[in-house]
C-alpha positions in Angstrom: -25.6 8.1 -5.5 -27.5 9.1 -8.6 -28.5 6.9 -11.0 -29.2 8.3 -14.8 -33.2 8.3 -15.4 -34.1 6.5 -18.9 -34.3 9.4 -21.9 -31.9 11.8 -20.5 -28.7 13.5 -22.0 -25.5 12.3 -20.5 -23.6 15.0 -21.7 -26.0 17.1 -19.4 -24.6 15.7 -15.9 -22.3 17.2 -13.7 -18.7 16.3 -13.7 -19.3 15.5 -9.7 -22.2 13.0 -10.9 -20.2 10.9 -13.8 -17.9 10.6 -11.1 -20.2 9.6 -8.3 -21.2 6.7 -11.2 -18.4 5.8 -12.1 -17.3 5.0 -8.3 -21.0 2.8 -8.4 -20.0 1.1 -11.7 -17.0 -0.2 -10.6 -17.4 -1.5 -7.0 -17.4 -4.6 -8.5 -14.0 -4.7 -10.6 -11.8 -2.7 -8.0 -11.0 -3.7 -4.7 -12.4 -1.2 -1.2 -8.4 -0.1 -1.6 -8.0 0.6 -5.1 -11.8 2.0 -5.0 -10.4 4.4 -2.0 -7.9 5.8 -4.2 -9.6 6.4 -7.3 -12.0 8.5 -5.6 -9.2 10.2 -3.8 -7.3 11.3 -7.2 -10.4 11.9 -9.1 -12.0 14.2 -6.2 -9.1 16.7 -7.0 -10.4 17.1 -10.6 -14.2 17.3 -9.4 -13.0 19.9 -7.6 -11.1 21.9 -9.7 -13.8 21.7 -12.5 -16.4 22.8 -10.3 -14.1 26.0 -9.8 -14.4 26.6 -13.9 -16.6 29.2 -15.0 -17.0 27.6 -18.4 -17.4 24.0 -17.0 -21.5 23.5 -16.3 -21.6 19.8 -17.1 -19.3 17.0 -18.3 -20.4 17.6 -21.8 -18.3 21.0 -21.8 -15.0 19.3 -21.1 -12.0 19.9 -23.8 -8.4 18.6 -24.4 -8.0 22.3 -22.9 -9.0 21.9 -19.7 -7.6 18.5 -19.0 -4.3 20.3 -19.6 -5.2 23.3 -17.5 -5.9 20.3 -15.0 -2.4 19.4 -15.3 -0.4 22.3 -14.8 -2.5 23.4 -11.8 -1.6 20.0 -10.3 1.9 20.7 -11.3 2.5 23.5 -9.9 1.4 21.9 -6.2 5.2 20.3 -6.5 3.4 16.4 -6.6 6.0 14.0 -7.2 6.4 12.7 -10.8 5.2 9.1 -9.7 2.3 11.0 -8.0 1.4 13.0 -11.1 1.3 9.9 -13.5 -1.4 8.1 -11.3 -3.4 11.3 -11.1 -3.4 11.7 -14.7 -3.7 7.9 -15.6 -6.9 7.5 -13.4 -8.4 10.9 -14.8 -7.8 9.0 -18.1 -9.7 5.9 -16.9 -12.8 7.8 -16.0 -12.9 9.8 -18.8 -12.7 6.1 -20.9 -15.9 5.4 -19.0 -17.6 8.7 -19.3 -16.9 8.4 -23.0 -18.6 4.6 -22.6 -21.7 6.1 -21.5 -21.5 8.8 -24.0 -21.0 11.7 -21.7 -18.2 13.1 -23.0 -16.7 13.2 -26.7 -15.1 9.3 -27.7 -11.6 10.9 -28.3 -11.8 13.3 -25.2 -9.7 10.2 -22.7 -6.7 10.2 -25.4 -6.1 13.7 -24.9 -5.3 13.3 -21.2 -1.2 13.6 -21.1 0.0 10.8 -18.9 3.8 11.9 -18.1 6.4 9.4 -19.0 8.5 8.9 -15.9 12.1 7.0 -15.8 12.4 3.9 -13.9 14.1 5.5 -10.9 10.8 8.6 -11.1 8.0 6.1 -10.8 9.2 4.3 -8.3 9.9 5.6 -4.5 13.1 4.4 -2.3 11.9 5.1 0.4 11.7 2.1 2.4 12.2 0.6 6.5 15.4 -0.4 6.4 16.6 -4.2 7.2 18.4 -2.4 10.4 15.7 -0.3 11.3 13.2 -3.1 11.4 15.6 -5.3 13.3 16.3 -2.2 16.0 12.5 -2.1 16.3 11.4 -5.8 16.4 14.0 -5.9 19.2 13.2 -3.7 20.9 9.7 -4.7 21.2 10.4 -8.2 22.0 12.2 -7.0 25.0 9.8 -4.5 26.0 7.5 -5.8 29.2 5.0 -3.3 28.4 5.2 -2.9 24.1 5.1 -6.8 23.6 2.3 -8.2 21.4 1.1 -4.8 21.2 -1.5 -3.8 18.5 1.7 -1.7 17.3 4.1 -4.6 17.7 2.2 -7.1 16.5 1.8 -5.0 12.9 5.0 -4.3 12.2 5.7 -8.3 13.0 3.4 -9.4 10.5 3.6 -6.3 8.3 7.7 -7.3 7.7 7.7 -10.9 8.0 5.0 -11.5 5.2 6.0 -8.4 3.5 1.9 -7.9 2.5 -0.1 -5.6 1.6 -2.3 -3.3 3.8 -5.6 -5.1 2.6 -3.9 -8.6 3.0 -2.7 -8.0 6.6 -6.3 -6.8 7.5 -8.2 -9.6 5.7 -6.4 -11.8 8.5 -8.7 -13.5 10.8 -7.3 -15.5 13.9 -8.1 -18.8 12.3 -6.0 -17.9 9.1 -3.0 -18.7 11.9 -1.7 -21.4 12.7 0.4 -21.8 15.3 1.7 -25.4 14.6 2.8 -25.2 11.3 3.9 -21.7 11.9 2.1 -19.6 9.4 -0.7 -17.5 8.3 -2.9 -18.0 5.3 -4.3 -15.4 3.5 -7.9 -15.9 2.4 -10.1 -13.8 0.2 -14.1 -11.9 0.7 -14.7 -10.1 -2.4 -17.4 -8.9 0.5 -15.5 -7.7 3.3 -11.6 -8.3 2.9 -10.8 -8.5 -1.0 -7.2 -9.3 -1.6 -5.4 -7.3 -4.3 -5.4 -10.5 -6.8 -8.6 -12.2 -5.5 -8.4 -16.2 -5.5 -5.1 -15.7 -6.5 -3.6 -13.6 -4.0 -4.8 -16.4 -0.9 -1.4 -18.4 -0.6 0.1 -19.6 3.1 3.1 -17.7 4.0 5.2 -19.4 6.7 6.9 -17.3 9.9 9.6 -17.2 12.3 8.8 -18.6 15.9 9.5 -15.5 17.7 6.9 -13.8 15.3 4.4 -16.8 16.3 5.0 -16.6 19.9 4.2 -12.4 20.1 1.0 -14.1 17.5 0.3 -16.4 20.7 1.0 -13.7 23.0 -1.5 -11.2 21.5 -4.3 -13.7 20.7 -4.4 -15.1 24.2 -3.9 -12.4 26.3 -4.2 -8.9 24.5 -6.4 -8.9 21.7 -9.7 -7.6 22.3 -12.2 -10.6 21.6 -14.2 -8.9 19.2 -16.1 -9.9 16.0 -17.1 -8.5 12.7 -20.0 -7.7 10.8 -20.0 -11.1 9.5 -19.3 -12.7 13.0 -15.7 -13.3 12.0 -12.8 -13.1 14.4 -10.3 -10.3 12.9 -6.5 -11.1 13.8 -6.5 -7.4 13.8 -9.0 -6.5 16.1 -9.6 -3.0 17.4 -12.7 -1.6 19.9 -15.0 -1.9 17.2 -14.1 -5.8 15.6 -12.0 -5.7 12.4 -10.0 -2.3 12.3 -10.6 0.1 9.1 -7.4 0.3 6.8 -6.3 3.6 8.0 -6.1 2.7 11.9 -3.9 -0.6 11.0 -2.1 1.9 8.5 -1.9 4.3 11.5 -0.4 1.2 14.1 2.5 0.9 11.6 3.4 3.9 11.6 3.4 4.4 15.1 5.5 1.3 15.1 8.3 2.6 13.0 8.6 6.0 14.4 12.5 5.9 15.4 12.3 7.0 19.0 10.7 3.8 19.9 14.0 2.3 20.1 16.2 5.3 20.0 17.0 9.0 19.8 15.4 11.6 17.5 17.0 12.1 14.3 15.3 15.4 14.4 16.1 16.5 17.6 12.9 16.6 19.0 11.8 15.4 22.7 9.3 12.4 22.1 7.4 13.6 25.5 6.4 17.2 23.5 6.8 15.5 19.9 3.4 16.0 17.8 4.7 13.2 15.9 3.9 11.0 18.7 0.8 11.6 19.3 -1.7 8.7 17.9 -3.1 10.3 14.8 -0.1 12.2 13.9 2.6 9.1 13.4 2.7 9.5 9.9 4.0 13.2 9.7 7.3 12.2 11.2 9.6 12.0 8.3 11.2 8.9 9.5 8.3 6.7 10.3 6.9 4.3 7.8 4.0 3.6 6.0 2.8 -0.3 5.2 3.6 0.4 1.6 7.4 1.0 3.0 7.8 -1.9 5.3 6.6 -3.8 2.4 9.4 -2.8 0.3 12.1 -2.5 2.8 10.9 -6.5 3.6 11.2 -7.7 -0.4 14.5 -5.9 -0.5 15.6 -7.8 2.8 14.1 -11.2 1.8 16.2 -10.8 -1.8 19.1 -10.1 0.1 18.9 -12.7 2.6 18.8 -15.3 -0.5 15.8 -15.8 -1.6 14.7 -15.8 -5.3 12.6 -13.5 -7.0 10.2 -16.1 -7.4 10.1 -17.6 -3.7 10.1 -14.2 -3.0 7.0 -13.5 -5.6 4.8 -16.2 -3.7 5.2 -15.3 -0.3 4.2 -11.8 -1.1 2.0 -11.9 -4.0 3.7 -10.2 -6.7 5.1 -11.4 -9.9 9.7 -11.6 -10.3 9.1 -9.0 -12.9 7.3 -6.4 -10.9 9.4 -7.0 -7.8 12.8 -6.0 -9.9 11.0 -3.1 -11.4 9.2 -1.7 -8.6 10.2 -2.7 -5.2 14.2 -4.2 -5.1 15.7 -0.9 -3.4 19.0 -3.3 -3.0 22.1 -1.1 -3.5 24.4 -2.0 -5.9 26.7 -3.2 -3.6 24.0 -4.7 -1.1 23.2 -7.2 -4.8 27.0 -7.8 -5.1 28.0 -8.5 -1.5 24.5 -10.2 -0.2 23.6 -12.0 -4.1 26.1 -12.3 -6.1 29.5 -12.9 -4.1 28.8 -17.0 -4.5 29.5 -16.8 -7.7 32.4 -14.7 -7.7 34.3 -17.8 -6.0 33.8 -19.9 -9.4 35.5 -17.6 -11.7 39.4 -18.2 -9.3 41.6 -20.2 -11.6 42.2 -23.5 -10.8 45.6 -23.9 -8.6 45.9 -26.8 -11.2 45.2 -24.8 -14.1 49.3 -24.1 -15.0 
């Protein structure tokens, strides 16, 4: 990375440089995960501007081409929720490029962040309660998918209802067995959680979840180590798996012919979609971000509060109704509210 030498013109870098300093800047406020992604969305715009005649350096940006940015973007059909975090993080580095005097102070407030609905910036896409219950049984009767790296995922992955970073931050001593549960801890080194010191919080399991955990730890996992001599609960070839390859076991965990038929027709046994790198193209498997939601929306409609809810995933009551509570009407009038229906009958004695 490229550091700035003492004297020189910031307005004089190139747009791919203020970005490459920006990603340095801010290892220390963002988590690996929200790191990743910033550098995903913002690569597109490096891109782009290093496709513009009239763009040399960073100093030659304009409300213009921000715009221009925007429409090109648009016109790849991204989804509106998609759009607004492209936009919103081009915003964020343009507030640090401004910091540092690269660009003009006013330049960031001329980014156009859409303004999406409730029901646009959120997706409803999620595993469904039945779904993950086909699955789950179907693996716990399986002689040959039991405690499987895949299995054991989607176990954790629903039951906790974490988040991708969480469930790989897990070592095998966050477990335990005999009070059936698994803390979350956090590294701001290695395995950041999402809130830091306040996302670590115990989050209690079902025994038939613990015994596949028993299962894998003493016979299948692979008795590996990290780089900081930790033992992963996730552990691949190599020690502690890389986000993507525990992002690509759930997947292959929730692709429906697992336990099933095709929806799409296809035969698994020839099906791309099968193969281990290609799980996520089926359009009825399931990312982590998806289990996550279809297990909030399950945990709210098996009873729980919002707020018990809240602290076994790590998310505040407000952010779970806004963002991830994919209940149907009717699932919230059947499954949460029907109690209460049986105190508004009139009294027999009420005459």
């Amino acid at each position: 990375m490229r550091a700035t030498p003492p004297g020189e013109d910031p307005t004089e870098l190139s747009v791919r440089e203020v970005w490459e300093m920006f990603l340095d800047a801010k290892q220390i406020d963002y988590t690996e995960e929200t790191l990743r992604d910033y550098e995903t969305r913002l690569r597109q715009f490096v891109r782009w501007a290093e496709d513009q005649d009239d763009i040399e350096k960073i100093g030659d940006l304009t409300g213009w081409h921000l715009e221009q940015f925007k429409l090109h973007r648009q016109g790849q059909d991204l989804a509106p929720a998609t759009m607004k975090g492209q936009m919103t993080t081009l915003k964020v580095w343009l507030e640090y490029a401004a910091g540092i005097e690269a660009v003009d102070d006013m330049l960031p407030y001329k980014v156009n962040v859409p303004k999406l609905s409730q029901t646009e910036e959120t997706d409803d896409t999620l595993l469904a309660a039945d779904d993950a219950h086909a699955l789950l049984q179907h693996y716990r009767e399986s002689r040959v998918k039991y405690a499987s790296e895949n299995h054991v995922a989607l176990e954790l992955a629903w039951f906790t209802g974490a988040r991708l970073g969480a469930l790989r931050s897990l070592d095998v001593e966050n477990y335990q067995p005999d009070d059936q549960l698994v803390w979350f801890r956090h590294d701001p080194e290695e395995t950041p959680l999402k809130k830091k010191l306040d996302g670590e919080r115990p989050v209690g399991l079902p025994p038939e979840t613990c015994e596949v955990l028993d299962v894998w730890i003493e016979q299948v996992r692979p008795e590996k180590r990290d780089g900081q001599g930790r033992r992963p609960l996730f552990a691949g070839r190599q020690g502690r798996p890389a986000a993507s390859t525990l992002q690509n076991w759930v997947y292959q965990a929730t692709l429906p012919c697992v336990h099933g038929p095709c929806p799409h027709d296809k035969e698994p046994r020839s099906c791309d979609w099968t193969e281990r790198n290609k799980a996520s193209t089926c359009p009825s498997s399931r990312s982590p971000h998806q289990v996550r939601t279809g297990s909030i929306t399950w945990q709210l409609n098996s009873g729980l509060s919002y707020e018990a809810v809240g602290e076994r995933v790590n998310s505040d009551p407000d952010t779970l109704r806004r963002y991830y509570d994919k209940a149907s009407d009717l699932e919230r009038l059947e499954q949460r509210r029907r109690a209460f229906v049986d105190q508004l009958e009139f009294d027999s004695d009420d005459n």
